[in-house]
C-alpha positions in Angstrom: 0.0 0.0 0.0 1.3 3.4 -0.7 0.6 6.0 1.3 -0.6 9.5 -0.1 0.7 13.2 1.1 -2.0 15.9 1.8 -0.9 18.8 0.5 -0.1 21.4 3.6 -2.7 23.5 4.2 -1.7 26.8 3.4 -3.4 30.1 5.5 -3.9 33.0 3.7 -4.7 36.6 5.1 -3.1 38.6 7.9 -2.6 36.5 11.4 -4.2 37.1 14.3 -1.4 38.4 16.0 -1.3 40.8 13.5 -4.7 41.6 13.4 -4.3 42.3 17.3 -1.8 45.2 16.8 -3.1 46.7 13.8 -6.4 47.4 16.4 -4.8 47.8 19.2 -2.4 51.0 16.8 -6.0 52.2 15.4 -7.8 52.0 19.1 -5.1 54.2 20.5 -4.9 56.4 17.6 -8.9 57.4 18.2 -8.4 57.4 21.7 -5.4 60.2 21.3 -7.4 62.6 19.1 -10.6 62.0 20.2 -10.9 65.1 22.3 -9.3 67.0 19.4 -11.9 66.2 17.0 -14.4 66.6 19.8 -13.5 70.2 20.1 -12.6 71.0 16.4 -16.6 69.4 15.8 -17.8 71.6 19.2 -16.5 74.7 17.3 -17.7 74.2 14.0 -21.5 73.4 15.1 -21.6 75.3 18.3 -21.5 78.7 16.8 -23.5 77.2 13.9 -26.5 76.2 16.0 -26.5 77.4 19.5 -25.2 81.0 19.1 -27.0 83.9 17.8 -25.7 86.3 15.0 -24.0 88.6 17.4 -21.8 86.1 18.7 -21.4 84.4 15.7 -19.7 87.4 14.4 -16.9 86.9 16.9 -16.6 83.4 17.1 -17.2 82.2 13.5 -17.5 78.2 12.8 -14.4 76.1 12.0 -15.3 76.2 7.8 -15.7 79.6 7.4 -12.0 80.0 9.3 -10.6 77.6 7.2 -11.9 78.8 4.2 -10.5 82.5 5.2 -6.9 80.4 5.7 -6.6 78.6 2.6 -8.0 82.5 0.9 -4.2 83.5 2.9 -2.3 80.8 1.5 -3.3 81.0 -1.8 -2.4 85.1 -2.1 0.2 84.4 -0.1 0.1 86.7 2.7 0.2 83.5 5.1 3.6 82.4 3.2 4.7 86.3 3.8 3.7 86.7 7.5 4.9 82.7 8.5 8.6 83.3 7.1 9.0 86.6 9.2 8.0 85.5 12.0 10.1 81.9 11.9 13.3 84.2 11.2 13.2 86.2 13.7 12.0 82.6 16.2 14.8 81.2 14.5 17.4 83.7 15.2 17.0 83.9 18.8 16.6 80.4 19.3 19.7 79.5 17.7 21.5 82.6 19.5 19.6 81.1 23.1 20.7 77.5 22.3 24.5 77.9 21.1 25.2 80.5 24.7 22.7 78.3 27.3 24.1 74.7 26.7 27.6 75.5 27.3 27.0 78.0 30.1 24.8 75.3 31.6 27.3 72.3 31.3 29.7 75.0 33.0 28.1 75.9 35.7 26.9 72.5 36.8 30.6 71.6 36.3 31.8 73.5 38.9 29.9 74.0 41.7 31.4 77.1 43.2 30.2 78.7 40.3 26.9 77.2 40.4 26.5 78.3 44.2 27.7 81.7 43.2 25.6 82.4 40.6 22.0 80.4 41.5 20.8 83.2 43.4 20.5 85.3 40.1 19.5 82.1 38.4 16.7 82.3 40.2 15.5 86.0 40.3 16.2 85.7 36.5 13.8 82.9 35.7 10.9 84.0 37.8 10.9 87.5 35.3 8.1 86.8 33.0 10.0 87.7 29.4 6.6 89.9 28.0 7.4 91.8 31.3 10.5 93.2 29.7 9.2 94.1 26.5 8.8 97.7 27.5 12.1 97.5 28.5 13.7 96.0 25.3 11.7 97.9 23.1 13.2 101.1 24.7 16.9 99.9 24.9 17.1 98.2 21.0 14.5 100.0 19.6 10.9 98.7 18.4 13.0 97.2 15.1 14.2 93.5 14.2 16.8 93.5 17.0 14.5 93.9 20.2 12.0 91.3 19.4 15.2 88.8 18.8 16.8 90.0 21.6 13.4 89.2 23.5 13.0 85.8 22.1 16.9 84.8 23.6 16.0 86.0 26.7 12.7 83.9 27.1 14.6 80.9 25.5 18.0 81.0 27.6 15.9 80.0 31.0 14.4 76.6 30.0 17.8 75.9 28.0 20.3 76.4 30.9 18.4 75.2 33.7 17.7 72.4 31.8 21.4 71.9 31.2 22.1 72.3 34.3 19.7 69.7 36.1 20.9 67.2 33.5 24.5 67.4 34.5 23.4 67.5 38.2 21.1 64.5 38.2 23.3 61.9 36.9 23.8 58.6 38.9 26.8 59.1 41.2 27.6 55.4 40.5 28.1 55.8 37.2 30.0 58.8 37.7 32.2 56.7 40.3 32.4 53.4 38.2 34.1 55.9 35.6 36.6 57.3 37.3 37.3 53.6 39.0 38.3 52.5 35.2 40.4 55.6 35.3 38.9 57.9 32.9 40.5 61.1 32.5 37.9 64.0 33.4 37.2 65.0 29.8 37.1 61.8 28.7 34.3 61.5 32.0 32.5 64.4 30.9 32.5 63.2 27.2 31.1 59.6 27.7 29.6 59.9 30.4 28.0 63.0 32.0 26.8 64.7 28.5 25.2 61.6 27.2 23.2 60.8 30.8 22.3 64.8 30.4 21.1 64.5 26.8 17.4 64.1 27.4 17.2 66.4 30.0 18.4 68.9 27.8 16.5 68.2 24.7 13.4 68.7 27.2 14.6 72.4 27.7 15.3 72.9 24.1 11.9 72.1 23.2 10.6 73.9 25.9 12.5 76.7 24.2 11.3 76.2 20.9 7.6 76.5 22.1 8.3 80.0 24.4 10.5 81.5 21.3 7.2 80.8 19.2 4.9 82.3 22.1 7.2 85.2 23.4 7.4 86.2 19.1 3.6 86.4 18.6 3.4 88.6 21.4 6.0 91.0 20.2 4.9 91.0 17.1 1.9 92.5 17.7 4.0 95.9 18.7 5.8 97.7 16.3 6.0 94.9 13.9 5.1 94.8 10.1 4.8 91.7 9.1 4.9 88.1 10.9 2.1 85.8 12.7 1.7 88.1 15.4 1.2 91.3 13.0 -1.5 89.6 10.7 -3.5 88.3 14.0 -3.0 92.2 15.5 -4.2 93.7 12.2 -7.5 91.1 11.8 -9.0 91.9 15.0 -8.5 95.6 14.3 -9.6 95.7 11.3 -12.7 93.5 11.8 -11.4 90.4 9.7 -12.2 88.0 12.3 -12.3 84.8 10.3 -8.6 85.6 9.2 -7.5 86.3 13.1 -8.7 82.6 13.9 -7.1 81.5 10.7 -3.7 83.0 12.0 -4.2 81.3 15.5 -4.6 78.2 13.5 -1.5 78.4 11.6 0.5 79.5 15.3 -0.9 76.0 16.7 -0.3 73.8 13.6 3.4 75.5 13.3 3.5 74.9 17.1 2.6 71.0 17.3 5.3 71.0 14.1 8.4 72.3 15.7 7.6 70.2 18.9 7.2 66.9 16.9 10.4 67.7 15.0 12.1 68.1 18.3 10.5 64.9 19.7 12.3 63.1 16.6 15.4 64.7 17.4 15.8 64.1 20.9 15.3 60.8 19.8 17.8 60.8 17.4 20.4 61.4 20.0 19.2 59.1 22.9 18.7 55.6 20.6 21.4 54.2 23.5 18.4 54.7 26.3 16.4 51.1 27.0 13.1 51.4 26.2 10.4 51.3 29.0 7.5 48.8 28.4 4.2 49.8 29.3 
């Protein structure tokens, strides 16, 4: 008698396994921007259906500020206004970042200069930077050079202190296992100290990259000619209120944007960090 083969039953589709994630990524997706789309739907029927004409006026539905946005992009005013305002957001960023990290990693270095200085450390940081404008704008001028000036200062805080409480809140036993192999103090500071601070840091960078967006929109709205803050200034006054919301659109949208390219950055430059699990 011979014996006959079945032919292995072969299982097409996706597995189970697979079908598992792929829900489980979708559930937590809707769960994420559920309250987003709860309020963007809130705002387009709200004024729509429960507000009467005067009120409508000043809070208009979602549509008719979207429409008013794409009218910006496509004579491009919005183009105009958002490159002004990310120069001058981009100037004193980069200026805030290149003096606070290694001004940070110094101070925390060397803790006599740390002591010596934290007390002015402290009154500094608790000075709200739209406090100052006054006094920038009567110093530099109500020009380019204020408003970046203005946007270092309000950036330098979160930077530094950031750097600083990196550096400071590294594990003393990896700090000690180092030196026990007999690395050299740069060599310590190199491998070990400025990698442990990275996230830390990146943390304050983004928190920078928020308040120079922020601290801008406010200044703009004095003495400026162009930028985000301008074209929001100039709506209200001139009674264009659909493009004011469209202009507070774009600020958010550029917003979330900067901080999710600094969220791929940071990491970027901590892939050595174990993942936690959930």
């Amino acid at each position: 008698m011979t014996a006959t083969l079945e032919a292995p039953t072969i299982r097409t589709g996706p597995k189970p396994v697979e079908k598992a994630r792929k829900k489980s990524r979708l559930s937590k997706a809707f769960r994420s921007s559920a309250a987003i789309l709860l309020f963007l739907a809130v705002w387009e029927l709200a004024p729509r259906y429960l507000l009467d004409e005067g009120m409508r006026t000043f809070l208009p539905p979602l549509s008719e500020d979207l429409a008013a946005l794409w009218e910006l992009i496509l004579n491009g005013q919005l183009a105009d206004h958002l490159l002004a305002s990310l120069g001058r957001s981009a100037a004193g960023f980069v200026i805030a970042v290149a003096v606070s990290v290694p001004l940070g990693l110094l101070i925390a270095w060397y803790r006599p200069l740390a002591e010596f200085l934290n007390p002015l450390l402290e009154l500094a940081r608790n000075t709200a930077a739209l406090a100052l404008l006054p006094v920038f704008t009567l110093l530099l001028g109500i020009g380019e050079v204020s408003k970046i000036a203005l946007i270092v200062y309000a950036c330098v805080w979160p930077v530094l202190l950031n750097t600083i409480a990196g550096v400071n809140t590294v594990d003393p036993l990896l700090v000690k296992a180092a030196r026990s192999l007999g690395l050299s103090s740069p060599n310590l500071f190199r491998k070990v100290i400025l990698p442990s601070a990275v996230p830390t840091i990146f943390t304050g960078i983004r928190m920078a990259a928020a308040y120079s967006i922020l601290i801008l929109i406010a200044a703009e709205m004095v003495g400026a000619k162009a930028g985000l803050g301008y074209l929001i200034n100039n709506s209200q006054v001139n009674f264009q209120i659909q493009q004011m919301y469209a202009a507070i659109i774009t600020v958010s949208v550029l917003g979330l944007a900067i901080n999710a390219g600094f969220v791929a950055l940071e990491r970027r430059f901590s892939t050595w960090r174990v993942k936690e699990k959930a």
